[in-house]
Structures are given as structure tokens and as C-alpha cells.
N, C-alpha and C positions, 0 to 999 in steps of 0.2 A: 565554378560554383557547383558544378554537377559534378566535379570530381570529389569536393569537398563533402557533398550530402551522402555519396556513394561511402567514404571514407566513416561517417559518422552510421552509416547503417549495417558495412561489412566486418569493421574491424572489432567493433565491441561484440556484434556475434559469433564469431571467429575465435577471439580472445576467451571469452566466457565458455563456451565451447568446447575448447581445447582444455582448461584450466580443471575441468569438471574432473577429469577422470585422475588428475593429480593430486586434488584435494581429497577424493577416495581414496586414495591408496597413502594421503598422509593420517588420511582421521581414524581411519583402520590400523593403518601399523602405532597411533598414539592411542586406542580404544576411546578416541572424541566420537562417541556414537549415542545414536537416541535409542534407548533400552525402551520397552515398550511397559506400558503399565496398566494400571487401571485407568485411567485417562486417556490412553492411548487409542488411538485410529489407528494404529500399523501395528503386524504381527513380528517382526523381524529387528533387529538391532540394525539402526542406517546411519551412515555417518551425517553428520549438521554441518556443516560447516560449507554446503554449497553460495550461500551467500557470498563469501571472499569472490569467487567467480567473475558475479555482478558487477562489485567494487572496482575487481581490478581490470574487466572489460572498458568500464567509461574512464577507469585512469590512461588507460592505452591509447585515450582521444583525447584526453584533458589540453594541451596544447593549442587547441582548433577549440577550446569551450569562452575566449574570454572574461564575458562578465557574469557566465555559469560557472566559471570555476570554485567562486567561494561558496556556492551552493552544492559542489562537489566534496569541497573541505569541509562544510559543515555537515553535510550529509556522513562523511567517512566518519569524522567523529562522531556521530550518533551510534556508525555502524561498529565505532570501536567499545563504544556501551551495551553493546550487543553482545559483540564476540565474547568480552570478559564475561556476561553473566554466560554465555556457552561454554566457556571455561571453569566458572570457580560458583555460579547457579548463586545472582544476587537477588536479593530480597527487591519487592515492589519498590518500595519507598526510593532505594538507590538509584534505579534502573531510571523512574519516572524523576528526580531529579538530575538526573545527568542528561535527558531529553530534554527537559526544561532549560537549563543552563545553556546548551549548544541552543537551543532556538533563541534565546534570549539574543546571544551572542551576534547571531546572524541579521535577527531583527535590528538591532542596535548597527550595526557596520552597512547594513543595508535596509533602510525602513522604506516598507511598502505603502503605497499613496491611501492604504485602509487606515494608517495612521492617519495621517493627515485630514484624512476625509470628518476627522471625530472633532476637528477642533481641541478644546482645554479639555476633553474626555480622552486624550490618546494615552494617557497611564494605561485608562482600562480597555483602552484597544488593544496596548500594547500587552497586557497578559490576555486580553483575550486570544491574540493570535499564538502567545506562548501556550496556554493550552489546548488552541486547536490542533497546534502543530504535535501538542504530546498525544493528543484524540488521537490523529489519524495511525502515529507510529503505534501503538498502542490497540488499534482497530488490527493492523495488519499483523501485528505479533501475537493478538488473541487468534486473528483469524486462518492464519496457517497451521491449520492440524490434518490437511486431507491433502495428496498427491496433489498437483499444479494448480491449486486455486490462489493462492496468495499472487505466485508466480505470474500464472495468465490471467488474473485480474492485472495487477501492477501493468502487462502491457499494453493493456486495454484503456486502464487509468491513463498512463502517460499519452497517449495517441490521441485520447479526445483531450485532454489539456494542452496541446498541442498549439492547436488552431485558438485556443482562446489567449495565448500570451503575446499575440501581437507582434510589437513590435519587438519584442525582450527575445532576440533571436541566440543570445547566448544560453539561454535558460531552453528555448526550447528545442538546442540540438542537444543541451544535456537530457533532455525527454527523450528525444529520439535515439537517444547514446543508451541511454536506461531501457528505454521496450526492445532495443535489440540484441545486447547484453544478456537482458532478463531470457529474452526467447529463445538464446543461447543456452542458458541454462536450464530450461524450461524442458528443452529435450531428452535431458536425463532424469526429469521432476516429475513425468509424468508419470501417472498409474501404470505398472508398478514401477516405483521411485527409485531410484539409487541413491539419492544424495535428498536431503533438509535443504532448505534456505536459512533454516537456521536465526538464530535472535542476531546476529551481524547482520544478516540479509534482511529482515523485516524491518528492523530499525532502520536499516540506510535507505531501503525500498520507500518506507512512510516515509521518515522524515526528507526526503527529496519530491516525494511526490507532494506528501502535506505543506511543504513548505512553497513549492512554484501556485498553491493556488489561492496564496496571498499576493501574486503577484499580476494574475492577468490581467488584460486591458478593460479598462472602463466601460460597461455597458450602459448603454442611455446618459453616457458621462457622468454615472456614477462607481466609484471601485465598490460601494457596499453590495447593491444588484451585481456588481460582475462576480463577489467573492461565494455570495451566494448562488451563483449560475455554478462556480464552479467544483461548490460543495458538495454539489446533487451528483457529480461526478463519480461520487464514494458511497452514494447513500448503502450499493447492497451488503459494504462492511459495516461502516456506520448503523446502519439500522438494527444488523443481526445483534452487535456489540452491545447497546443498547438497549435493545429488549430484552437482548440475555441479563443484563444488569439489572435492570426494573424487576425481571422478572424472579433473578433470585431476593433483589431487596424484600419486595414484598413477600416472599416467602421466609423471610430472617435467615436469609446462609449469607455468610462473610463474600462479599463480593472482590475480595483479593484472593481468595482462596482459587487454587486450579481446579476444574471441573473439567465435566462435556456436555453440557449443556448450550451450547450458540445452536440456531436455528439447524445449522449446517450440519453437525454433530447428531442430535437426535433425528435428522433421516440417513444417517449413514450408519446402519445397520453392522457392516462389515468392511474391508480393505476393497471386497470386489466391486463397492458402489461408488468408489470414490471417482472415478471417470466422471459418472453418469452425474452424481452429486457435482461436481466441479464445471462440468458442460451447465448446469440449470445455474450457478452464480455468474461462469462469463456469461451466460442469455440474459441474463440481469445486470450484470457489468454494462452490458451493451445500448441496453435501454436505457439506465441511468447517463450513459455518456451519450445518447439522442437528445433523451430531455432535455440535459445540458446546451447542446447544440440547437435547439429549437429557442433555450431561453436566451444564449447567447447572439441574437436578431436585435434586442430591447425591446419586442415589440410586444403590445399586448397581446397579441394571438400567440407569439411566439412561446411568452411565459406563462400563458396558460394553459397550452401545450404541453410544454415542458412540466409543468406543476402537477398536469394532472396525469400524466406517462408517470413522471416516478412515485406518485401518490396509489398508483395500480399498483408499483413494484412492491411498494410496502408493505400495500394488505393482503399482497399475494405470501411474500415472505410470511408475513404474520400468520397466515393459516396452511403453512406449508407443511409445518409436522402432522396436522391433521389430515392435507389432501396425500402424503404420502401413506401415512395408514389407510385411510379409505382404499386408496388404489393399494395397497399391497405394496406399494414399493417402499417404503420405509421398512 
């Protein structure tokens, strides 16, 4: 057994790791590179395409994942909706239905007990977890614009989902297969970057993580309190995502349109903040995955705990473009 968890921690790191410096030098000699623009956070043209890394890291253990495997498969597939818009740059609409389908997919071949729990309402269980699961991909591919924030949130995300999947130990050495992987890549992610995680890697990154947090164990023997224990998990993407939306709706801008406007974006001034910027989401990453773990007890103390820790994170996020100008760091 220790040989086996040893296996699932060295080799996706190892793999992804190694893979980094290949993919550079394939996305460079193809000119698969992210051109910088007005939207842009980086000064420099860097190849995208580090996600593949990640992919082929937890394929290198897939063998050892049994009944995480098809959450592997459906993951890759998301992550091949990815690559193509990296490739040929597809419109919203495509993108988010090819996320919906592959979830659909997965829910259907494997339904999580949040169905069930709904009784004659599981239709609308059933697309509600199709669109969670397009939420969270979709959270991680708006929220990857700054050196290792996507990256070193994702290993943070999978580490506290970890401990809530119970007994579902195929799912959560695919977690652990994914935060090692990821932190493999992660060392060539950081400020300053060499490589993108690119729309393959966010996509495969969300929908793998979005997807195991319809699956953890029942808290208070109920899956609805466990899905929500496990959602708090994401809030600090989720919330930016979100409020960026609201916040341009109400302003009438097209909220498909690309911008830089997420929370993250307007205190990152320049390339050389993006460390510093990306250190204050994992400190929020980290919280959020406490909360989690404080609600994941069932107990009343635990979740109101937990409720009221990430209910700080929020209105922290929320007035963070303004404590950043106060303080001059913005």
C-alpha cells in the first residue's frame, strides 16, 4: 500500500515535470503561443499548451486508478475541448456545450447519490450538476490569466477534496494523481512562466475537480450538506467569477465578451505582481478548503464555522480592489 500511494505521488510529478520542457520546445517550433494583448497579464509571447503535461502525468498512473478511471476519461475529454479551442480559438457557445455533454455523459454512466437524494426532482438535479460541473470548468478557465494561480489553486482544490471522498478511493488517488501532476507543472508556471496551462489544462483541471465534488461522502447522511461542504472548496474562483459577471451585467457589457476585469486582474497592476497576487488566492484557496473541512464534522459548530470562515473570504475578496489601492499595492 505505501508503495502504491508513493507511486501515485512520484510518478505524475515526475511525468508532468519532465514533459514541461517538451511541450516548449513543441509549441515554440509550431508558434502555439499566447501573444500578449490588451487583455493580457503577461508581456512576452509563452507557449499554452502546458496542460497536456497534467493529462499525461495521471495517464502514466491510470492503471492503479480503477473506478477513477472514467473520471479520467471524462476529464480528458473535456480537456480535448480545451486543446481544440487552443488550437482553432472556439467561440463560447461551442466550448460550454461540449463541457455540458462530456458531463452529462459521465453523470449518466456514473450518477452520484445528489441524484438520488432529489427523489422525482432528479431531471433537475441532473442538469443541475451538468451545470455545476460546466461552473466550475469555466471558473478555472476564466481564472487562469496570472502565473500559478489556476495551477496552485487546483493543488490545493484537490488536497482538501481529498479527505471528503471517503470511501471512493479510486476518485481520490485520481486527486492525488492531479495535485502531484499539477505541482509538477506548477514549477515551471510560476512567476515568471514558461509555459500556459492553457484551455486543455483548465478544462481537464475543472472538470476533474468539478466533477469529484458531486461525489463525496454524505455529511450528516445527507449528499446535499456534503455537496455543499464541498463547494465552499472553490468559493475563491467561484466568487471572483461571479462577481465579475454581476458586476459587468449591471454595468450592460456583454458578459461573454473577454476582458480583465475578475477581482484578480484589477490588483495586478503588472507581470511583476503576479507572485504576490497568486500567494493572496492560494491564502484564500486555503481558507476556503478549512471551511470546508470544519463543515465536513456535520456538526453545527462545525458549519458554522465553516460558513462563517468563507463568508470572511468573500467580503474580503469583494473589497480587495479597493484595500489594494488604499495600500498602494494595486
Amino acid at each position: 500500500m505505501d508503495e502504491i500511494r508513493l507511486i501515485f505521488i512520484a510518478v505524475p510529478f515526475v511525468a508532468a515535470l519532465a514533459l514541461v520542457p517538451v511541450l516548449v520546445r513543441f509549441a515554440i517550433g509550431r508558434n502555439l503561443l499566447d501573444v500578449p494583448n490588451a487583455r493580457s497579464s503577461h508581456e512576452i509571447p509563452t507557449p499554452r499548451l502546458g496542460g497536456l503535461a497534467v493529462v499525461l502525468g495521471i495517464w502514466a498512473v491510470s492503471p492503479l486508478l480503477g473506478g477513477g478511471l472514467l473520471f479520467l476519461v471524462a476529464a480528458t475529454a473535456a480537456g480535448a475541448v480545451g486543446l481544440l479551442d487552443d488550437l482553432v480559438d472556439l467561440p463560447f457557445w461551442a466550448k460550454a456545450l461540449g463541457q455540458a455533454a462530456v458531463a452529462f455523459c459521465l453523470l449518466f454512466l456514473s450518477p452520484p447519490a445528489l441524484l438520488g437524494a432529489t427523489g422525482p426532482l432528479w431531471p433537475l438535479s441532473l442538469l443541475f450538476c451538468v451545470l455545476w460541473i460546466t461552473a466550475v470548468v469555466n471558473a478555472y478557465n476564466f481564472m487562469d490569466g496570472i502565473d500559478g494561480i489556476a495551477g496552485g489553486t487546483a493543488v490545493l482544490n484537490a488536497l482538501f477534496l481529498v479527505p471528503l471522498l471517503g470511501s471512493s478511493s479510486g476518485l481520490a488517488a485520481g486527486l492525488v494523481a492531479l495535485a502531484t501532476a499539477t505541482a509538477g507543472f506548477l514549477a515551471w508556471n510560476l512567476s515568471p512562466a514558461r509555459i500556459f496551462l492553457g484551455d486543455s489544462g483548465s478544462h481537464f483541471v475543472g472538470f476533474f475537480l468539478g466533477a469529484a465534488a458531486l461525489y463525496t461522502e454524505p455529511v450528516g447522511g445527507s449528499p446535499v450538506v456534503a455537496f455543499v461542504v464541498a463547494a465552499v472548496v472553490f468559493a475563491p474562483f467561484l466568487f471572483d467569477t461571479a462577481f465579475t459577471l454581476v458586476r459587468r451585467a449591471r454595468a450592460r457589457k456583454n458578459i461573454f465578451s473577454a476582458h480583465r476585469e475578475h477581482i484578480y486582474q484589477r490588483i495586478t497592476p503588472d507581470p511583476a505582481k503576479h507572485r504576490q497576487v497568486t500567494n493572496v488566492y492560494l491564502g484564500l484557496a486555503a481558507l476556503s478548503g478549512l471551511a470546508a473541512s470544519f463543515g465536513a464534522t456535520g456538526t453545527a459548530a462545525g458549519l458554522l464555522a465553516g460558513g462563517a470562515l468563507v463568508l470572511a473570504c468573500c467580503l474580503f475578496m469583494a473589497f480587495l480592489p479597493l484595500i489594494s489601492t488604499k495600500t498602494g499595492y494595486g
